[in-house]
N, C-alpha and C positions, 0 to 999 in steps of 0.2 A: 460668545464674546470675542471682539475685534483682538489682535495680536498688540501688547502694548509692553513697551519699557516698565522694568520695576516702577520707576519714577514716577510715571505718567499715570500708571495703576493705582498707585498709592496715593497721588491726588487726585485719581478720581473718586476714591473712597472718602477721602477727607474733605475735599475741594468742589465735588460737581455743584454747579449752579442751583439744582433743585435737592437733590437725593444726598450729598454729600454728608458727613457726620456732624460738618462746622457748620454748615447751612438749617437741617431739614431738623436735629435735634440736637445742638449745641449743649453740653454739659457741663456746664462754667458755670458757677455758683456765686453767688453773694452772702455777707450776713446780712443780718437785718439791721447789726449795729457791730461796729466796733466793738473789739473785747477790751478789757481795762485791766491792761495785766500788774499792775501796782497793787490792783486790790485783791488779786492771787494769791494764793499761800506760796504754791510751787507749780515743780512739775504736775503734778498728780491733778492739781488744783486747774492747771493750765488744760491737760490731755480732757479733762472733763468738762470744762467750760465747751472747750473745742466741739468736742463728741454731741452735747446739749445741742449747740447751734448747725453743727453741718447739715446743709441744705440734702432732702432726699435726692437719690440721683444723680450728685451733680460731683463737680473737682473744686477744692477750690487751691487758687495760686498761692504760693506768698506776699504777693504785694496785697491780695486780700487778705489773708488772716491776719496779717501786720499792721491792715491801714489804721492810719494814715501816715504810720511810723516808717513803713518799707518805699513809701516816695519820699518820706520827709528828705530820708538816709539819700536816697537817691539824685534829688535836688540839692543838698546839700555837696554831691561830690560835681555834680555838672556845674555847679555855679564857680565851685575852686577851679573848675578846667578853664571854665567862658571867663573867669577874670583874666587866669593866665596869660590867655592868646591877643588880650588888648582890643578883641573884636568889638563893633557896638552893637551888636542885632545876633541875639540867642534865638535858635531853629531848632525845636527839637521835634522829632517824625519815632513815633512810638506805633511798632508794628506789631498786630495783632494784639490791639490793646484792651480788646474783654471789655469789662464793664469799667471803666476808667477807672479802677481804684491808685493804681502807681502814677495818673494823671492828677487827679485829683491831691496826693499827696505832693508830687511836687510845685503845683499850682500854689498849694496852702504857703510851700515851704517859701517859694518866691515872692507873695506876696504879703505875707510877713516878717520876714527876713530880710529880703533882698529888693526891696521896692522899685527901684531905677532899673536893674534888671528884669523887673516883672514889666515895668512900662513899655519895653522895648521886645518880649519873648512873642515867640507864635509857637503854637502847640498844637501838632497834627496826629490825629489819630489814626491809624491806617488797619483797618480788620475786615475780612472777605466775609465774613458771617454781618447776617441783615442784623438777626438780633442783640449779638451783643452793640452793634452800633449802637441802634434805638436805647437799650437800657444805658450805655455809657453818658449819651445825650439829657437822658432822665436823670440822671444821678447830676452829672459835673452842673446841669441847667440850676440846682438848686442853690452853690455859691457863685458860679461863674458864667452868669447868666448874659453877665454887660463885654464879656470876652467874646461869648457867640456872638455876639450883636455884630463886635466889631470885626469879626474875623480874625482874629489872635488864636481863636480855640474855634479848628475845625476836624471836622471826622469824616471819612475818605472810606464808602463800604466797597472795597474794588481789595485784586491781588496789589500786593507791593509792586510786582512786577510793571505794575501797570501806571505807577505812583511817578509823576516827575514834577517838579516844580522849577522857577528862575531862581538861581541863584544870584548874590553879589559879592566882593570880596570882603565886606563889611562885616558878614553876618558869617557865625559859628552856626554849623550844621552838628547837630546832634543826632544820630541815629541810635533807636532803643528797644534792642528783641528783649523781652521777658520773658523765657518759658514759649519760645517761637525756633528755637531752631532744634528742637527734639522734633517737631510739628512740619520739619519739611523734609519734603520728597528723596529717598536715598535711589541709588542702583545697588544692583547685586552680580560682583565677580565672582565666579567661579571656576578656579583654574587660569585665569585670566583671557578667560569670555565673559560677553554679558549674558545675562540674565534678561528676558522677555515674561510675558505671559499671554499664555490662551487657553482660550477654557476652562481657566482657574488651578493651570498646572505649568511651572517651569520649564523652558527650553534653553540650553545655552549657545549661542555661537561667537564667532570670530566679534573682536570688537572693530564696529565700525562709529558709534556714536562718536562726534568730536567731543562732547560732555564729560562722558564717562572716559574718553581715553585719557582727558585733559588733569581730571581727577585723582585718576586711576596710577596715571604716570605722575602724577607730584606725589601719591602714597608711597607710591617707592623711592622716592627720594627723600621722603621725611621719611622711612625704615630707614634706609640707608645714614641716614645723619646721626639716628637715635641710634643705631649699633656701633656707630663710630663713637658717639658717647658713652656708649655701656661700655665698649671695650679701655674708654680709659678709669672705668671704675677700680679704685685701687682692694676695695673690699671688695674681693671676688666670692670668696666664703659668703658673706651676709648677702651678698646681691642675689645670686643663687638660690639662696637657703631661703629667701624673701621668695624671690618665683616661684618657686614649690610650694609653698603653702600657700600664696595665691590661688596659685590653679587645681592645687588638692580642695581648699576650700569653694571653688567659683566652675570646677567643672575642665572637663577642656573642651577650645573649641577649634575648630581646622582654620590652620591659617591659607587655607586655600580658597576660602569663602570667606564673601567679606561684603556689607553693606556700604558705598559709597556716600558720602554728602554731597549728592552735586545738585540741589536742592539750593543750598548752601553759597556754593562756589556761584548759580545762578543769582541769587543776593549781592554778592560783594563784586561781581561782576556789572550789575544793574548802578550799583552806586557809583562804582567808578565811571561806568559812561555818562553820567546823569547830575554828578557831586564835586565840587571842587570841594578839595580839605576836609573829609567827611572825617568825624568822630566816633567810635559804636561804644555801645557797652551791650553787652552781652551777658544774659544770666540764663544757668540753666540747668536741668541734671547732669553731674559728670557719671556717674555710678545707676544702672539700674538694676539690682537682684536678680530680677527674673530672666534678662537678657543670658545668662551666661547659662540657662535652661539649653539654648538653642547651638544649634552646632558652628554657627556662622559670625564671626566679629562684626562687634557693633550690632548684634540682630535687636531688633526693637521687641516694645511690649504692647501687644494686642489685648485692651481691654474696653470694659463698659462697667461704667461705677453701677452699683447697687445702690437699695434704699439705704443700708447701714454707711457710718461715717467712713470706716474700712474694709467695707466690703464689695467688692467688685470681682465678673463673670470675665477670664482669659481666656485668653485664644491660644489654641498651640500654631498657626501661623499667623502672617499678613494678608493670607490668602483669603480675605472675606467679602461675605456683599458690600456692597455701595451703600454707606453708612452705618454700619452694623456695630461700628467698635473704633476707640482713637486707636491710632499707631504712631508711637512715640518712642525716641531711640536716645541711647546715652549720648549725648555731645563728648567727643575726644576735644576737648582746648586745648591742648596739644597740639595737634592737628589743623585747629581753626588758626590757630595762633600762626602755625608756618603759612596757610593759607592767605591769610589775614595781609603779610609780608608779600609772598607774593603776587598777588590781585592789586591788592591797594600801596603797598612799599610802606607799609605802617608798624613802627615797632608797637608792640603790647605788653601787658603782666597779666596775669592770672593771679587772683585770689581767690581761697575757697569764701564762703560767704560768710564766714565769721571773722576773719580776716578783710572784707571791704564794711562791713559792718562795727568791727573794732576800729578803724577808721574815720567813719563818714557818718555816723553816728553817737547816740548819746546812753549811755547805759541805762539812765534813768526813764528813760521812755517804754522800754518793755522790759526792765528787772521787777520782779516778783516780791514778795514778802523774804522769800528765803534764802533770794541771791539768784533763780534760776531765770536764766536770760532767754525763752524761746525763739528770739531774733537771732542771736548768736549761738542758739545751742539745738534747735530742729534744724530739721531740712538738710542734716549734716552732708548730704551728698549733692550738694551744690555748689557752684561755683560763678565765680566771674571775672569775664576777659576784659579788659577793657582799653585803649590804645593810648598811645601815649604824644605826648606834645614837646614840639622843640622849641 
């Protein structure tokens, strides 16, 4: 095997044209129907429904197990941002959009709700996997069939990277990762070298990528800012006392090793040569268990789902064949967020997702018989970034 960047390594495993994991066996799930969670008892009620319908093999997202309530929620917050800004002409470009379920909800939410705004939306789907295109096109054909027709509703099987369109000053550009940026390509410092691979074993040297240095040196200036923050913590005692059981509970891991986003930075760098005024919202895991196994910050989870709902085969590295397993990393928002400032000059907020869901939604669309809310009450370790408007 040629000598390659973590980065490049890791989409090749995830990314290659033919062999890739998103290409050759995609494992992105669908129901066959929406779950009707009013007629749920509960929790119990809910975890079991769930378990009943998960597809063998596969993952499935939140905007799937919610549909069509996790676009409704969604479309509901982009339409309060697109009235704000006075624009006439809503753009939203939704990457690595699966099988269109968070499309389709918002389509619903627009065209029943928002009519004037639906008359005037385009809705682009952007995902490098053939097949989820083809089933997205399957799915959204069967209410929004007159939208294909006109080109309002198209789908883009190509990298984002590769995604440019005209813009004009009339129109609000919406960009929308779901569960896409755990899914992109990190580096690995160590000691502050990069990280290569050959052979399917780690080299380190001097860094020379402009990428990873670019990254690499804005990490330490977001340490540098978060310590100057910690240090004006007035509860030293609980701050402390808080890190300890942290790391007692989560493991420890060397802060000398460390997964970059520059995956990531490569994203927000693509829109700003390419976007005037660009919007994101970003949803994704902030938290993942198994990560803090590994000895390295931010190290990701090397899996392959199994037939059972919760059952899936780990990897103790990243180091695997060319489609063998996703490799998916906890998003620091934190991080994206100073990012986010730097790249694009764009203030944000962070909400966990029960928090943009208490929000931008309606309790009664997925509250249960007994009060238990799965939209606001799963997926606890999630979050979302999303920017703000002046």
């Amino acid at each position: 095997m040629k000598r390659m960047l973590v980065r490049d390594f890791i989409y090749d495993r995830l990314y290659h044209p033919v062999e890739g994991y998103f290409v050759k066996n995609i494992q992105l799930g669908a129901l066959k129907n929406p779950i009707e969670f009013k007629q749920l008892l509960g929790y119990e009620d809910y975890t079991k429904k769930l378990a009943e319908n998960y597809p063998e093999n596969q993952w499935l997202t939140p905007s799937e197990v919610f549909r069509p309530y996790y676009g409704i929620t969604l479309g509901n917050y982009i339409n309060q941002q697109f009235r704000f800004t006075r624009k006439e002409k809503l753009r939203i470009v939704e990457i690595g959009a699966g099988y269109g379920a968070a499309c389709e909800g918002v389509l619903y939410y627009m065209r029943n709700h928002q009519p004037q705004t639906f008359s005037n939306l385009e809705y682009h789907l952007v995902d490098i996997s053939p097949e989820a295109c083809v089933q997205a096109e399957k799915r959204l054909s069967q209410d929004f069939k007159q939208q294909i027709k006109k080109g309002n509703l198209r789908i883009f099987n190509q990298d984002f990277l590769n995604y440019k369109q005209h813009t004009q000053n009339n129109e609000m550009w919406f960009f929308v990762f779901l569960e896409v940026f755990d899914n992109l390509a990190h580096d690995k410092v160590i000691d502050g070298k990069q990280v290569y691979v050959e052979n399917m074993k780690e080299f380190a040297e001097t860094i020379t990528d402009p990428l990873i240095n670019e990254v690499y040196t804005m990490y330490q200036q977001f340490k540098q800012q978060n310590k100057n923050q910690d240090e004006n913590i007035e509860d030293r005692f609980l701050f402390n006392t808080l890190r300890k059981l942290i790391s007692k509970y989560y493991g420890n891991q060397k802060s000398n090793s460390i997964f970059l986003p520059t995956g990531a930075l490569q994203v927000l760098k693509h829109i700003k040569s390419n976007f005037h005024n660009p919007s994101l919202v970003i949803a994704d895991f902030d938290l993942l268990k198994n990560n803090f196994t590994q000895e390295s910050i931010n190290a990701p989870i090397v899996s392959k789902k199994l037939t059972k709902p919760h059952e899936r085969l780990d990897y103790e590295s990243y180091l695997v064949e060319r489609g063998a397993a996703d490799i998916f990393f906890p998003t620091d928002f934190n991080f994206v967020q100073y990012m986010v400032k730097q790249i694009l000059g764009l203030d944000s907020q962070i909400f966990k997702a029960y928090q943009f869901a208490d929000q931008f939604s309606q309790s009664s669309w997925t509250t249960t018989k007994s009060g238990y809310n799965p939209l606001k009450e799963d997926f606890g370790n999630t979050s979302f970034l999303v920017t703000d408007h002046s």
